[in-house]
N, C-alpha and C positions, 0 to 999 in steps of 0.2 A: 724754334725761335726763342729766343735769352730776350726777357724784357725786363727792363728798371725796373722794378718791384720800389724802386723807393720813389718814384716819380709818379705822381698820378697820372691819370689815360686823360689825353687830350684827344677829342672825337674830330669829325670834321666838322658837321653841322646837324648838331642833338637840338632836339627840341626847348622851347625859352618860353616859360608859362610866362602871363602877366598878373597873376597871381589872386583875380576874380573869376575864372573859369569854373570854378567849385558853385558859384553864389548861380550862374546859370544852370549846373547840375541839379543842383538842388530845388531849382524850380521848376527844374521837369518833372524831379521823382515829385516834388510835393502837387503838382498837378495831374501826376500821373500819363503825362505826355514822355514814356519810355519809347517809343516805337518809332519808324520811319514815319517821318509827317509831324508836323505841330508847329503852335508859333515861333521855335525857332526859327526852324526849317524856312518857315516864309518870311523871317524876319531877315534872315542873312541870307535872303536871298535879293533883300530889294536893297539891305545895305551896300554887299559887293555891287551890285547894278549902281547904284549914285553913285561909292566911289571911284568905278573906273570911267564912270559915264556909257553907261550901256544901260537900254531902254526897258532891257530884263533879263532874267538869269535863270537856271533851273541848276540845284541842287544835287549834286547827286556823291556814289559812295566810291570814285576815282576818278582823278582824270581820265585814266582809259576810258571808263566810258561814258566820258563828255565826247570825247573823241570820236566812240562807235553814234555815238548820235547824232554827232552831227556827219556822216557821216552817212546814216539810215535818211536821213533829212532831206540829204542832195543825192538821193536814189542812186547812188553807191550799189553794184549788185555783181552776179558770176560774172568774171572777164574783164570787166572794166578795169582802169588802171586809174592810180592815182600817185603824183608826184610825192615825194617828202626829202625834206631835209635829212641827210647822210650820218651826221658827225650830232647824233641827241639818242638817249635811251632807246628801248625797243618799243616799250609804252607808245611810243611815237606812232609806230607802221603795226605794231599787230591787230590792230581795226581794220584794219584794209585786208589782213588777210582773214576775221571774222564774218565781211561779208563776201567772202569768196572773190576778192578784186585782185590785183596782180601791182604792187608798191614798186617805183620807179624811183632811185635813188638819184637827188642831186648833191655836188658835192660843195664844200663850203667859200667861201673867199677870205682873204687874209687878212680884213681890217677887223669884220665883229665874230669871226670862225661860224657865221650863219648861213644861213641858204647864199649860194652864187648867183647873183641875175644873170650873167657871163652865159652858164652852165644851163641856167632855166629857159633863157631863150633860146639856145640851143634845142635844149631837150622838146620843147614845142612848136620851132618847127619841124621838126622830125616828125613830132606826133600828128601833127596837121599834112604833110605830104603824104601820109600812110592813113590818113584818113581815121588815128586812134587818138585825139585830143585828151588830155586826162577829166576825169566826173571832179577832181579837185585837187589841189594843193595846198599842201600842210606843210606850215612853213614854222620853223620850231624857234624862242627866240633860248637862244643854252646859258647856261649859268646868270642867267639876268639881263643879257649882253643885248640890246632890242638888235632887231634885224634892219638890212635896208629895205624897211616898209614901202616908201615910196617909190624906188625903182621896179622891185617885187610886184608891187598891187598892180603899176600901171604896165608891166609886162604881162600879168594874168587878163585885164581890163582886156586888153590888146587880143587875147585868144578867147575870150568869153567862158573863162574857165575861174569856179570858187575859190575863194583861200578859206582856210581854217589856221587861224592862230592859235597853236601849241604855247600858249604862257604860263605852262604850268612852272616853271623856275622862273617868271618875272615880275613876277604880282610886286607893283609897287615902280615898275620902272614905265619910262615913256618916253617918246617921240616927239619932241615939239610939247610937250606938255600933253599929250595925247596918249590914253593908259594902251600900253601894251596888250595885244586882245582884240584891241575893240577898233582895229583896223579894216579887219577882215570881214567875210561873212556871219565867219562864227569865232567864238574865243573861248580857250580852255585853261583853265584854273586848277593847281592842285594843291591841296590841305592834305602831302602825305607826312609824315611824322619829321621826316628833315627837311623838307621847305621853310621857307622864311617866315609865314605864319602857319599853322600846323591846326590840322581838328582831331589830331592822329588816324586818319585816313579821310578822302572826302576827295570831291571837284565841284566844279560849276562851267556851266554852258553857259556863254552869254551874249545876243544878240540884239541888233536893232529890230528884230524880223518879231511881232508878237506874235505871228499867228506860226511859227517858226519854234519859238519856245513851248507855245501852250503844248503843238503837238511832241515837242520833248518827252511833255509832265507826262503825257499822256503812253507815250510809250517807255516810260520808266519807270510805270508803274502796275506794269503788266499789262499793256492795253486794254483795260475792263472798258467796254461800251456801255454810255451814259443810258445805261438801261436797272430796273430795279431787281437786276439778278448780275450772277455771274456770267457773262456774254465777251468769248475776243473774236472779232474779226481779223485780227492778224496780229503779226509775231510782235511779242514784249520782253518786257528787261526787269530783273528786280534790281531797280539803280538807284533809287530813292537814297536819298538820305537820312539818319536817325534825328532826331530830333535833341537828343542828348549830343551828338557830335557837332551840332550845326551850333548849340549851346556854345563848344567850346569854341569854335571856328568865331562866333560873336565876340566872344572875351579878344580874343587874339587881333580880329581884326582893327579893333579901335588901338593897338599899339604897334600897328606896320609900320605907322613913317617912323616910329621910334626904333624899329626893327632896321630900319633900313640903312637909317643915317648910323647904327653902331656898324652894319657889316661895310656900308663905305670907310667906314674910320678906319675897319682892321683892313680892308685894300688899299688906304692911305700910308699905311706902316708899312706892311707888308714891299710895296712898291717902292718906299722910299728907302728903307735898309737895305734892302735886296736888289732893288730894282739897280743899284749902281754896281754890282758884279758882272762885270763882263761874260755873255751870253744868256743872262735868264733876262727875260723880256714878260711882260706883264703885259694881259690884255688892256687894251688903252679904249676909253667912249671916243666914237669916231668925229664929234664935235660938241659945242654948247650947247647945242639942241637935242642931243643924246642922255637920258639922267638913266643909271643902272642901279637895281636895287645891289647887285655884287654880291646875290646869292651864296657863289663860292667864287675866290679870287684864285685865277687860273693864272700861271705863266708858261711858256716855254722852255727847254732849259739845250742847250746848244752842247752837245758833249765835246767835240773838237776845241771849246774855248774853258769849258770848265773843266771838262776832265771825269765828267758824272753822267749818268744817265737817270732818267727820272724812275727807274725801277729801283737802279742802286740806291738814290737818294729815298726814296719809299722804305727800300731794308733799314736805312740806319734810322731813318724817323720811327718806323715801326720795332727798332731794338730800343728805342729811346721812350715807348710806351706812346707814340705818337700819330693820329690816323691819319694817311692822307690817300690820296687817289691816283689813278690814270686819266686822263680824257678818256671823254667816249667811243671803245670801238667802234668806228665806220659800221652803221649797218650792212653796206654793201658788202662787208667784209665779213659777216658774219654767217655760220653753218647753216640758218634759218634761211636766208634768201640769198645762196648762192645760185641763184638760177635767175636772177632780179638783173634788170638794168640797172646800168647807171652812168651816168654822166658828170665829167671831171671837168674840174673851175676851167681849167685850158688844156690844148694837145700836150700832154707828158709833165701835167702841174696838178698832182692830185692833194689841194690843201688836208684834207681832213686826215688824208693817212698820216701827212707826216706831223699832223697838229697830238695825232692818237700816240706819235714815235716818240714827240719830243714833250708833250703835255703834263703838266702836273697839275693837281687840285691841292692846296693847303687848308685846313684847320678854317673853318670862317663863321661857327655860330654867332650870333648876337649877342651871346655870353660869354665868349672868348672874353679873359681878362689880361691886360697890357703884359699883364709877369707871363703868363701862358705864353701868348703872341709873342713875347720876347725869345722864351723860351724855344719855341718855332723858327726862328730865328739864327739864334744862335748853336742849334741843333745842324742848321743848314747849312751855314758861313763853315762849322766844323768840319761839317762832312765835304764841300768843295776844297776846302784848304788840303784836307787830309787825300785827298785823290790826287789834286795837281803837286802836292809835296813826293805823291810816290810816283807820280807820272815822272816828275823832274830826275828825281832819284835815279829812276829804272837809264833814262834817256844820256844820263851822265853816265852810266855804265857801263851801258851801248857803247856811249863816246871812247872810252877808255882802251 
């Protein structure tokens, strides 16, 4: 790979200090609170609790294992099955195969690329005539994008089966005014180094349920029994969080909505320069009642009308010293659970493969600056142009 050496590296989404994170460092060391546990720790843990509206939280050192917890919670165990969302990281479903459970994949629908109701009622009653109802479903909401929560809940309502909200890309977005998360049973949070706010690794669990959380703490921190000795009654997690990270995760959090409203601003750009070239399509919030933090701003890109495919367009942004992405491989489609169900939005309509065919991710930190973003831009427009100029070319030749 030949990269602009005279261009600087525009990443997709690096981290964006607010530039007191040090002043909470320093009040660890000078307290001596270095270790997993201390007033940060429970301090951002009741902060995230207010501001998504969630009645408590616990802490810990990933969203994975906000995930296995909750998870361990809703006695999750050998054989059982549990639902998840198709088209989101692995992070997603490798807790279900931690405790020995067997992940059912659903696939996604075409207005927010999230979990399908379509596919999920499908999928349950199947599981109800066979008598294998899932122990839950984790419902992921992707690049910020919220899910159709409402439909979603009251089809789970309906079979008496959990959700677990995956918000780890949403922190910051909501439904109705209603934080992403905190729909569900439980909700998961992630502070990893490219999320919107960052502790440079972290999660949080967070629930209406206290007695649901306490026993989180409690098994995240090896399940010591409230005895004046070392004593476990059963299995634990070293999941805590540092004290020093929760520090930073503090600093961060008081500038999310600031965080949030710059990455809408670069998917207001992005959408409006681009969004008018025939065939790239931009994901869209499904109404007023929809607000997306726009994590990373995703489009589609239509190769029959542009002439480009989102891998070629990936080569010339990454010769241009520029990062961008693929969507997410389909779990279902991956070497890890090809032996996994799954169930497609409709008979011979499988959104999420062709979301993975034709998906891009562009450049979207909250430090992106307008010259960068332009940059990204016209980086693009070049490369479309330059494809349908040879497409034209080749097709006149043909003619000839």
């Amino acid at each position: 790979m030949i990269f602009d050496s005279l261009q600087p590296r525009i990443l997709l989404s690096p981290p964006h200090m607010s530039g007191t994170e040090i002043d909470y460092i320093n009040e660890a060391f000078r307290t001596n609170w270095i270790a997993p546990l201390g007033p940060n720790v429970d301090l951002f843990e009741k902060e995230i609790a207010n501001y998504v509206g969630a009645k408590d939280a616990v802490a810990v050192n990933s969203g994975t294992a906000a995930i296995h917890l909750a998870l361990s919670l809703l006695g999750v165990t050998n054989n059982d099955t549990v639902f998840c969302s198709t088209l989101t990281f692995v992070a997603s479903a490798n807790p279900i195969l931690y405790q020995g459970a067997k992940p059912v994949f659903i696939d996604s629908e075409p207005d927010t690329w999230n979990m399908s109701p379509q596919a999920l009622r499908l999928a349950l009653d199947e599981a109800r005539l066979i008598g294998e109802l899932p122990k839950a479903v984790i419902i992921v909401h992707i690049y910020g994008q919220p899910a159709k929560m409402k439909e979603l809940n009251e089809i789970c309502k309906e079979y008496g089966v959990p959700v677990i909200e995956d918000a780890a890309e949403s922190l910051g977005s909501t439904i109705n005014g209603r934080a992403t998360g905190t729909m569900g049973d439980f909700g998961v949070y992630s502070f990893n180094g490219n999320k919107i706010i960052t502790a440079s690794s972290g999660g949080m669990l967070i629930s209406n349920n206290y007695e649901a959380i306490r026993k989180a703490r409690f098994l995240a921190s090896q399940s010591k029994d409230p005895v004046p000795y070392y004593q476990h009654s059963e299995i634990g997690y070293n999941y805590r969080m540092s004290n020093i990270l929760a520090g930073v995760g503090r600093s961060q959090l008081k500038v999310l909505e600031e965080r949030v409203k710059a990455r809408r601003g670069i998917f207001e750009l992005y959408s409006t320069l681009l969004g008018t070239i025939p065939g790239i399509t931009f994901l869209k919030e499904m109404d007023n009642n929809v607000y997306s933090n726009r994590w990373l701003t995703v489009a589609t890109i239509d190769k029959d009308i542009t002439g480009i495919t989102p891998a070629e367009l990936m080569d010339i942004l990454e010769k241009n010293n520029i990062e961008a992405r693929r969507v997410w491989k389909p779990l279902h489609l991956q070497p890890l659970f090809d032996m996994c169900k799954y169930y497609p939005h409709d008979k011979g309509i499988h959104v999420a493969e062709q979301l993975f065919k034709s998906g891009i991710c562009l450049p979207s930190g909250s430090n992106l600056s307008v010259t960068e973003q332009l940059r990204v831009i016209e980086t693009t427009e070049k490369a479309i142009r330059g494809k349908q100029k040879k497409t034209f070319s080749m097709n006149s030749k043909e003619g000839t």
